[in-house]
N, C-alpha and C positions, 0 to 999 in steps of 0.2 A: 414744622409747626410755625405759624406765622404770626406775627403779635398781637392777634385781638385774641388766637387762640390760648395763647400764654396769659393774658389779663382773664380771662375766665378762667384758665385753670388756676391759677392762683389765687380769684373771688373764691373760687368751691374750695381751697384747703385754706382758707382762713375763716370760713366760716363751719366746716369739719372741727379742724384745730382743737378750739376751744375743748370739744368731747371728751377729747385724749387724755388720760387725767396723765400726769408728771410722773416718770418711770416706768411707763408702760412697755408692754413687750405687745410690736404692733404687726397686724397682718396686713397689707396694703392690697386689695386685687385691682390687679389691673393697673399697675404702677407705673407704667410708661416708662420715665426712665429714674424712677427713684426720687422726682422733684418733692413729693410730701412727705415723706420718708426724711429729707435731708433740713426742709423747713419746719418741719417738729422741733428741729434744736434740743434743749434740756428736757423738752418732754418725752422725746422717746428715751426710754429702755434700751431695749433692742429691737428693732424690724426687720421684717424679710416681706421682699416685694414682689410679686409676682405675676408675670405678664406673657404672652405667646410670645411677643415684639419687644420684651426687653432686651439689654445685653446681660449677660452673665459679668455683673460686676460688684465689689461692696466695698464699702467704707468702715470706718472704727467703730457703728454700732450699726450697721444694717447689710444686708446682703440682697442682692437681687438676681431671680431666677427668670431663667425663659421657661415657661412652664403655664397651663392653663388651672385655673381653681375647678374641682377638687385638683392636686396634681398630681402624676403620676406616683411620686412617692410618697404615702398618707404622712402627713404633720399627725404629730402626739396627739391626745384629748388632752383638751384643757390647756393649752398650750400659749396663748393669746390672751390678755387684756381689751384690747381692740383690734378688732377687724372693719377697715376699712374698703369700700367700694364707691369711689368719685368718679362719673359718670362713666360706670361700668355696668350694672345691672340691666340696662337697656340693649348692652351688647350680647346677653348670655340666651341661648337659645332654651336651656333648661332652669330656670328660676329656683325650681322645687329643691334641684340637686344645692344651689349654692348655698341657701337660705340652711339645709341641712347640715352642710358641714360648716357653714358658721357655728352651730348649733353645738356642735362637736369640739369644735377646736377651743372654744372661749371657754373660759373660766368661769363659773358661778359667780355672777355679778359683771361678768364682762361687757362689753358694749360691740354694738353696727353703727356704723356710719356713713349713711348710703346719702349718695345725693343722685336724682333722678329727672334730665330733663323732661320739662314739657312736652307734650305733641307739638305746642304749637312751632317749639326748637326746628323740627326738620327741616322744615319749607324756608327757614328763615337764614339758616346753616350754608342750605342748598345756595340759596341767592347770592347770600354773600359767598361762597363759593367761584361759584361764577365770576364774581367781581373780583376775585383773587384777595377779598381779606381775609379770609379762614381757608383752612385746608379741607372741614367737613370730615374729621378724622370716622374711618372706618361708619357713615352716615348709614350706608346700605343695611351695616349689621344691628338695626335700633326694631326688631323684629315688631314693631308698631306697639310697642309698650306703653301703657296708660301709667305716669306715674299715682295715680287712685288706688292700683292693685297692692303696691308697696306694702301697706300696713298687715293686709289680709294676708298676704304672702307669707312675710314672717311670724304673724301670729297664729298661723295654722304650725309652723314649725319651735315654738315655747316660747317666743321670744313676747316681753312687754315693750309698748311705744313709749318712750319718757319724752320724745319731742319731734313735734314738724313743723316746718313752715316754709312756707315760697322764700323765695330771696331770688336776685338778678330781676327785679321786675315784675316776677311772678314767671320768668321761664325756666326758673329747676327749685324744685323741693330739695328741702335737708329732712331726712328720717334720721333718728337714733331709736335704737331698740338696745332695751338689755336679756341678759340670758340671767332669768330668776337666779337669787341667792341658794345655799344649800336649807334644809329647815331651820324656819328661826332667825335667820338672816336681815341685814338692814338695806332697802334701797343704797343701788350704788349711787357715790358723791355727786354731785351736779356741776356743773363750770365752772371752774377757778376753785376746784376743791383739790386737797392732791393728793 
């Protein structure tokens, strides 16, 4: 990874971050190598991260699997506070399936936190590629994803939007979606709540 791609991955987990409320028990897909995971600090719980191209490694509150979301071996129901996906959902050739076991695994009231490049990211990626300042990680695999689908996606699967917005420019969305409370229930907390 080369260092414009490290300053972008670390704009997306500071502005994810915030979402995370303090103690959470967090699912990371597509975790690379544990970097948000480790940058949550006091806010995680516990995490487990998980990625084809991870190593199989963990620290004092997190674990990381090489394994693909859903994975091989199903995680609990309800299992997660938050589930994270930072510029992952573009990689996934089945949408319907992830968004589902999000669905699954979170907790009434739980939280997504998806960040989804632009179209216009690829061509841009590509160049600087070429120029050798980004690596264009896994580019091929962005199966021509509109981040516009984002919303509809998970709300065919139960999930409410609590927040979007561009950020980098306007070339990646931040999505948070919750998974409804049980009856009766209050809105989960918002930013800096804990």
């Amino acid at each position: 990874m080369r260092w414009l791609d490290r300053v972008l991955q670390r704009w997306r987990g500071s502005v994810a971050r915030r979402w995370v409320p303090r103690g959470s028990r967090v699912l990371d897909v597509g975790c690379h190598h544990g970097e948000f995971l480790c940058a949550l600090g006091s806010r995680l719980g516990v995490g487990v991260g998980l990625d084809p191209l991870a190593p199989n490694a963990s620290g004092p509150r997190w674990a990381l699997v090489r394994d693909r979301f859903p994975p091989a071996s199903p995680l609990p129901d309800a299992s997660f506070d938050a589930v994270v996906l930072l510029a992952t959902l573009e990689h996934v050739p089945d949408k319907d399936e992830v968004a589902r076991e999000c669905f699954r695994v979170l907790r009434p009231g739980g939280r997504v936190v998806v960040t989804v490049p632009s179209r216009l990211v690829d061509p841009i990626v590509l160049a600087l590629a070429r120029l050798g300042l980004a690596d264009g990680m896994s580019l091929d695999e962005h199966h021509g994803f509109n981040p516009a689908e984002t919303r509809g996606l998970f709300a065919r699967h139960g999930f409410r939007l609590l927040r979007w917005r561009p950020f980098q420019l306007g070339l990646n969305h931040l999505f948070v979606f919750a998974k409804p409370q049980a009856a009766g229930g209050s809105d989960p907390p918002q930013p800096g709540s804990p």
